[in-house]
DRENRO-892380 format. One record per residue (C-alpha): residue number from 0; residue in one letter; x, y, z. Coordinates in steps of 0.05 Angstrom, whole numbers. Last residue first. Example, Ala and Ser with C-alpha at 12.3 -4.5 7.8 and 13.67 -1.06 7.14 Angstrom:
<bamars>
+-----+------+--------+--------+--------+
! seq ! type !      X !      Y !      Z !
+-----+------+--------+--------+--------+
!   1 !    S !    273 !    -21 !    143 !
!   0 !    A !    246 !    -90 !    156 !
+-----+------+--------+--------+--------+
</bamars>
This chain:
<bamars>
+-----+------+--------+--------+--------+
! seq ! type !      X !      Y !      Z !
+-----+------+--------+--------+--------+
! 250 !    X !    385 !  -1273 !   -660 !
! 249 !    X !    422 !  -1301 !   -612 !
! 248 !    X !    362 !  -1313 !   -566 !
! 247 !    X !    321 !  -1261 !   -533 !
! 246 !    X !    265 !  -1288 !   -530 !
! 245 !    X !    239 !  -1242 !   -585 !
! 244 !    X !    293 !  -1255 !   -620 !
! 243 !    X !    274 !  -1333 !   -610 !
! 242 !    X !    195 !  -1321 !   -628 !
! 241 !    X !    217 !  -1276 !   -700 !
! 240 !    X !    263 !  -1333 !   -723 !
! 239 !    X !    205 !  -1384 !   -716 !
! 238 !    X !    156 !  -1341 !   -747 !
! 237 !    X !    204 !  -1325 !   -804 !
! 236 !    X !    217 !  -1402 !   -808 !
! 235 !    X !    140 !  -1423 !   -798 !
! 234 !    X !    126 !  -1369 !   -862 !
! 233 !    X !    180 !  -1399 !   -907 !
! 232 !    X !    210 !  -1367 !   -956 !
! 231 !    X !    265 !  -1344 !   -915 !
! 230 !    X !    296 !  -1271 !   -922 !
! 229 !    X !    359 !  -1246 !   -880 !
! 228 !    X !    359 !  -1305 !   -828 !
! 227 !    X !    346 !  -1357 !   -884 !
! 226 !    X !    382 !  -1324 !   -944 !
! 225 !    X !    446 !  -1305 !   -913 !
! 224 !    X !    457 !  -1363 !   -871 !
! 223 !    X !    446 !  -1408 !   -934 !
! 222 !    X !    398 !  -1448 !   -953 !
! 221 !    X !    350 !  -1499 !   -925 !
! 220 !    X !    272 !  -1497 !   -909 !
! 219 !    X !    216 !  -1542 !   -867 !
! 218 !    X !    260 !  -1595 !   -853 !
! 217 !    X !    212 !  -1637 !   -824 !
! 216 !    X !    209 !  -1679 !   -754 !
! 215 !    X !    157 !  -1632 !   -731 !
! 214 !    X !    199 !  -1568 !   -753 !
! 213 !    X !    266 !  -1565 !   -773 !
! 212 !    X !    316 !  -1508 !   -799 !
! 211 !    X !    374 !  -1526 !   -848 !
! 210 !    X !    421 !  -1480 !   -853 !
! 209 !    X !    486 !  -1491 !   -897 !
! 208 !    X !    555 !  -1456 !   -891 !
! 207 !    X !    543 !  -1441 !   -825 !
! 206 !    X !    599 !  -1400 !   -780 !
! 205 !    X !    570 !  -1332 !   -768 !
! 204 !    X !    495 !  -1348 !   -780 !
! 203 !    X !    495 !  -1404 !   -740 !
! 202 !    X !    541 !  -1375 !   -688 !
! 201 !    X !    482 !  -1320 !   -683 !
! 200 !    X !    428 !  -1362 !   -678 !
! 199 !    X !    448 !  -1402 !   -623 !
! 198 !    X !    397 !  -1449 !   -606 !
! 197 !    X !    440 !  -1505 !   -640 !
! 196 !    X !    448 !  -1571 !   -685 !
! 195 !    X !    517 !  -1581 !   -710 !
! 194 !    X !    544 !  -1621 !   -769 !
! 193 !    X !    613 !  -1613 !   -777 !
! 192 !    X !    663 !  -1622 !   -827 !
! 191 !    X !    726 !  -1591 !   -791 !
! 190 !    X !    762 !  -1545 !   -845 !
! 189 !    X !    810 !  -1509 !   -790 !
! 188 !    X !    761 !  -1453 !   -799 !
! 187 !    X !    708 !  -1496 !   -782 !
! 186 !    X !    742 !  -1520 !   -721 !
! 185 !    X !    769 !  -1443 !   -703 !
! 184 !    X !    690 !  -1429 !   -701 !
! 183 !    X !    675 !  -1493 !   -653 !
! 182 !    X !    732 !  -1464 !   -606 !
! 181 !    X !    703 !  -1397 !   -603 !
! 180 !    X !    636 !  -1424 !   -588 !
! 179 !    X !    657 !  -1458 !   -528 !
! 178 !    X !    690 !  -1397 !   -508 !
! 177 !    X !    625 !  -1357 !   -514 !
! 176 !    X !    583 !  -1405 !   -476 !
! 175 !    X !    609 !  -1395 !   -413 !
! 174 !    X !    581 !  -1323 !   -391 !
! 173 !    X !    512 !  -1353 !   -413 !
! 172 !    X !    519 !  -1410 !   -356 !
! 171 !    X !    525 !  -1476 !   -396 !
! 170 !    X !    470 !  -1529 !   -411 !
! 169 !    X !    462 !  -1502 !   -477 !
! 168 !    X !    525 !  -1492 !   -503 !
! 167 !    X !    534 !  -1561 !   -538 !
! 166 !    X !    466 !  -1560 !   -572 !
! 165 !    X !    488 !  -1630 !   -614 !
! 164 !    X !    549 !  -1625 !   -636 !
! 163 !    X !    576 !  -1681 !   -697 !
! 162 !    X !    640 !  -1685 !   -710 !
! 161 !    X !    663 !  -1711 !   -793 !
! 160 !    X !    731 !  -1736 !   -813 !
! 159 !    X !    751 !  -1762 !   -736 !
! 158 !    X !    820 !  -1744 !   -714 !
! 157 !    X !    804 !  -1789 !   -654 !
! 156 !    X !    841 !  -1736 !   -612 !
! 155 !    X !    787 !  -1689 !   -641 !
! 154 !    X !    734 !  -1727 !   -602 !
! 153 !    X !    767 !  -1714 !   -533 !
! 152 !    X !    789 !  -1642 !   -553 !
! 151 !    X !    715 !  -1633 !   -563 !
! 150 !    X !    694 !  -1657 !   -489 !
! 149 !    X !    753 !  -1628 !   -461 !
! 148 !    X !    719 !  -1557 !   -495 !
! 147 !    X !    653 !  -1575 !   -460 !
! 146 !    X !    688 !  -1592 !   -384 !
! 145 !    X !    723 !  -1518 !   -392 !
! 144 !    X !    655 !  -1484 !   -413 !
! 143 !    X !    626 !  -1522 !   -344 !
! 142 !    X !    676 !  -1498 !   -305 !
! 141 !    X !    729 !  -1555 !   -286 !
! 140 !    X !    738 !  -1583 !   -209 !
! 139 !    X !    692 !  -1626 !   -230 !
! 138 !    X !    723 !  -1656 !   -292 !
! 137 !    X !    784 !  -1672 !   -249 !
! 136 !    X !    849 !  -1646 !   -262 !
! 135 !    X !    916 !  -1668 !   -283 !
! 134 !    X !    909 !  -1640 !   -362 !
! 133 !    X !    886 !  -1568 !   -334 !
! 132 !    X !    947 !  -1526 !   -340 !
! 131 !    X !    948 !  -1546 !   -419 !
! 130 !    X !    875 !  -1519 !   -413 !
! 129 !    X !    878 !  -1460 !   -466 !
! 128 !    X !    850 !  -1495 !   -521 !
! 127 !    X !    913 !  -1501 !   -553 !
! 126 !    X !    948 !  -1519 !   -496 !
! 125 !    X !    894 !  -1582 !   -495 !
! 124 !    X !    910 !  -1601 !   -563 !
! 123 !    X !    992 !  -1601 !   -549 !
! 122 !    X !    972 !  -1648 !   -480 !
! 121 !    X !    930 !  -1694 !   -515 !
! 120 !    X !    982 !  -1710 !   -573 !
! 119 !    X !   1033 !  -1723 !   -521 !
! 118 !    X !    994 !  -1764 !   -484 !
! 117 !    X !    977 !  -1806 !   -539 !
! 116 !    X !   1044 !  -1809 !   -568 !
! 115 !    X !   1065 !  -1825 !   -495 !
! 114 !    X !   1013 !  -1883 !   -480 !
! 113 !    X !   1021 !  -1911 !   -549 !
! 112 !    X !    959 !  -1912 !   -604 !
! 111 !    X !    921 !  -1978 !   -601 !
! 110 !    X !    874 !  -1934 !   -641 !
! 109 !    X !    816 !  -1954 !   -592 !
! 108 !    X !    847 !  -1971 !   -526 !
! 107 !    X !    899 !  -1905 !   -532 !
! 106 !    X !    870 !  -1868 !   -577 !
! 105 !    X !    798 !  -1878 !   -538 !
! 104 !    X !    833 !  -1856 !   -471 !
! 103 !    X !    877 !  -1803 !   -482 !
! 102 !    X !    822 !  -1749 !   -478 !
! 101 !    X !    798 !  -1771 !   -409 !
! 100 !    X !    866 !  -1796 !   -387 !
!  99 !    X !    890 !  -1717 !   -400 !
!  98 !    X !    833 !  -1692 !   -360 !
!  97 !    X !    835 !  -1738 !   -299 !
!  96 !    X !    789 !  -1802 !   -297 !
!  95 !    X !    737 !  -1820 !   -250 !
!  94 !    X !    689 !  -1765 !   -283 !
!  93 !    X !    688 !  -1796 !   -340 !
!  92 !    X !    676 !  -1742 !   -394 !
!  91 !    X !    591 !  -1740 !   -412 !
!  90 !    X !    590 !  -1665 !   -428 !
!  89 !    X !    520 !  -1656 !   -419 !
!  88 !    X !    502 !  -1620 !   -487 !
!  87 !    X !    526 !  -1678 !   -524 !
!  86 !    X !    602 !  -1679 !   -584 !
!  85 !    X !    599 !  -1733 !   -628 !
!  84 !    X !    656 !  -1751 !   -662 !
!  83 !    X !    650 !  -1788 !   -726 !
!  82 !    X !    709 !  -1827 !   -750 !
!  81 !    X !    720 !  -1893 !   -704 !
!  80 !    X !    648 !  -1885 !   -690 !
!  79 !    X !    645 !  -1908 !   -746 !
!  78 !    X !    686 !  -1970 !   -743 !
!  77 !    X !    655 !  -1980 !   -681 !
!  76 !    X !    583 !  -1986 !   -713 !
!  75 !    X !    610 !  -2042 !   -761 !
!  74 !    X !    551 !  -2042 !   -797 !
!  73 !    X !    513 !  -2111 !   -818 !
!  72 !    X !    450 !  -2084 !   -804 !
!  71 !    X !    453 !  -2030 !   -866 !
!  70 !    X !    419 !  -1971 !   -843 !
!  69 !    X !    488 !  -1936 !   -836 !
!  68 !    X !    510 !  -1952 !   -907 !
!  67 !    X !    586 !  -1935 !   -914 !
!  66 !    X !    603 !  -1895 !   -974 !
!  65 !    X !    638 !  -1838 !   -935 !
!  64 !    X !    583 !  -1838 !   -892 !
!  63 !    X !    501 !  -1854 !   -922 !
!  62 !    X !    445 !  -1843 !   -882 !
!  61 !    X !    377 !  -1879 !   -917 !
!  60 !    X !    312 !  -1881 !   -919 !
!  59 !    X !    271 !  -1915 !   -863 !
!  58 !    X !    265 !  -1935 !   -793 !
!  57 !    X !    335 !  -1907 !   -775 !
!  56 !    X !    378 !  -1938 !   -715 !
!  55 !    X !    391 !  -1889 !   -656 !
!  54 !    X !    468 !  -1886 !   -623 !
!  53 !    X !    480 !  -1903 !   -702 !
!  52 !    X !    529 !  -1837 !   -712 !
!  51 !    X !    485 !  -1803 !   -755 !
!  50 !    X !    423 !  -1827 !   -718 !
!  49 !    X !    441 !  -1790 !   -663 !
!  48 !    X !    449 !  -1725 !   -700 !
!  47 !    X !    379 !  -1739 !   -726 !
!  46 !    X !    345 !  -1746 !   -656 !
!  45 !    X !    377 !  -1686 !   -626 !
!  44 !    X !    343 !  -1642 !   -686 !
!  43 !    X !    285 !  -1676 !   -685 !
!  42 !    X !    236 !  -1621 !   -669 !
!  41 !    X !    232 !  -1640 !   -598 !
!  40 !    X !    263 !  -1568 !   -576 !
!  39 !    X !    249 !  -1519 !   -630 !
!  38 !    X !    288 !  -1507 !   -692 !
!  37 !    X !    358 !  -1505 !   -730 !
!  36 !    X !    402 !  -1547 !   -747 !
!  35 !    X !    470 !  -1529 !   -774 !
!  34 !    X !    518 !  -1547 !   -838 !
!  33 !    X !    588 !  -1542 !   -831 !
!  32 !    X !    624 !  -1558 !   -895 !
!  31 !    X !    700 !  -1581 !   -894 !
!  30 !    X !    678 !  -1635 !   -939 !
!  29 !    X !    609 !  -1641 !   -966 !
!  28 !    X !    546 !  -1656 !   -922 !
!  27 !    X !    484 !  -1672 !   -955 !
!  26 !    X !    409 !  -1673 !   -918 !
!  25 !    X !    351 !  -1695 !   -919 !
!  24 !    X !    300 !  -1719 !   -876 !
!  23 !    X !    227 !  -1755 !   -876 !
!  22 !    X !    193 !  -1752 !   -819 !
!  21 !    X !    238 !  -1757 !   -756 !
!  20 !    X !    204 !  -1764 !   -696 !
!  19 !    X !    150 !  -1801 !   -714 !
!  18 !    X !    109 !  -1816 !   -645 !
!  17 !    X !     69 !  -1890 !   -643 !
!  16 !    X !    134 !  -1930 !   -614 !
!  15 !    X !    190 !  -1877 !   -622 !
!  14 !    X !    195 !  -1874 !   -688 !
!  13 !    X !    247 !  -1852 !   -745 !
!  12 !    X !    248 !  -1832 !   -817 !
!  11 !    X !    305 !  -1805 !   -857 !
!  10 !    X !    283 !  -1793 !   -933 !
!   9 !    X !    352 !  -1794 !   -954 !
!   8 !    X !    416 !  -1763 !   -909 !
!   7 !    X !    484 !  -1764 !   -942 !
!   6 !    X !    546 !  -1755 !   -907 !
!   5 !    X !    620 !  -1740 !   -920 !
!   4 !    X !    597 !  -1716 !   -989 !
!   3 !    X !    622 !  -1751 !  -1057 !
!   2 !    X !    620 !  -1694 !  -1114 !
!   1 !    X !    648 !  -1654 !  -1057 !
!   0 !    X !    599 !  -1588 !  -1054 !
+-----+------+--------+--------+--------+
</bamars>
């Protein structure tokens, strides 16, 4: 791991009025690493990623990127957001705009990037993706998988240093979810730094360099794919594990 990690995580805590979400998290994030959640819906998976890129404020601890103190008040939330994409299970492109004004948009008012650099950026990531035919439509003429990769194209136009994906795949048909999780693998081996959380156990054990799986606003055990699917030391990961193949999750 980078001797000075993208982002550092310290005792995270966070409330909802009486409910504490988040109970005391950490986590490190090197450079090219991609690190993945794991758990149970309302663990605080969700809740974390959105305190990484200050959508949620922290009660306590710390989350440190590239040296910049997110609990710190004075934070200049744009210029983070500037350089962490965050990718949301709905989608969330403007439905107003077409695809190639969707993914042109925050380079263009945000980077003060030109029209045709932006556009011409936009267009050669969208081939790549396989929706250079696309760039003119409307998200809802799109299939769901398509509107999820536009979504990541839209953050990687930022060329942000870390993207964030919180349980991207899981509001898409089962036949969609593959291609979506293509893309995210060709990320990390691109050297994306991402930090991802997801119900697909499979990718995770694929693509993860780090596994960190949650419980009750805890991170109940960390390692490697190898050593948390193949033998956790954990009794609520093994029982966790054991409930999602039996589910019939990616296990």
């Amino acid at each position: 791991m980078s001797a000075s990690p993208v982002l550092r995580a310290s005792g995270v805590t966070k409330r909802f009025g009486d409910l504490e979400v988040l109970k005391g998290i950490d986590v490190e994030l090197g450079a090219h690493q991609v690190v993945c959640l794991i758990g149970s819906s309302g663990s605080g998976k969700s809740t974390f990623l959105r305190c990484c890129n200050l959508l949620e404020r922290i009660d306590g601890g710390s989350i440190t990127f590239l040296d910049h103190d997110l609990s710190d008040p004075r934070i200049d939330e744009n210029l983070v957001r500037r350089h962490v994409g965050m990718v949301f299970q709905s989608y969330n492109l403007f439905p107003h705009l077409s695809v190639l004004d969707n993914v042109t948009l925050a380079p263009r008012r945000v980077l003060k990037v030109s029209k045709d650099q932006a556009e011409s950026e936009a267009r050669d990531l969208l081939t790549r993706i396989g929706l250079g035919t696309k760039a003119a439509e409307f998200p809802d003429r799109l299939s769901g998988g398509q509107q999820q990769r536009v979504a990541i194209v839209r953050c990687l136009a930022m060329n942000p240093k870390l993207l964030l994906l919180d349980e991207i795949t899981s509001a898409l048909d089962p036949e969609l979810v593959g291609e979506v999780l293509s893309l995210v693998g060709e990320l990390a081996d691109l050297g994306m730094t991402m930090l991802l959380a997801t119900h697909e156990m499979g990718f995770a054990r694929d693509v993860a360099d780090q596994v960190c799986f949650l419980e009750n606003g805890l991170i109940v055990e960390s390692g490697t794919p190898e050593k948390i699917f193949g033998d956790p030391d954990q009794a609520a990961t093994r029982r966790f594990l054991q409930r999602t193949l039996d589910q019939g999750g990616s296990g």
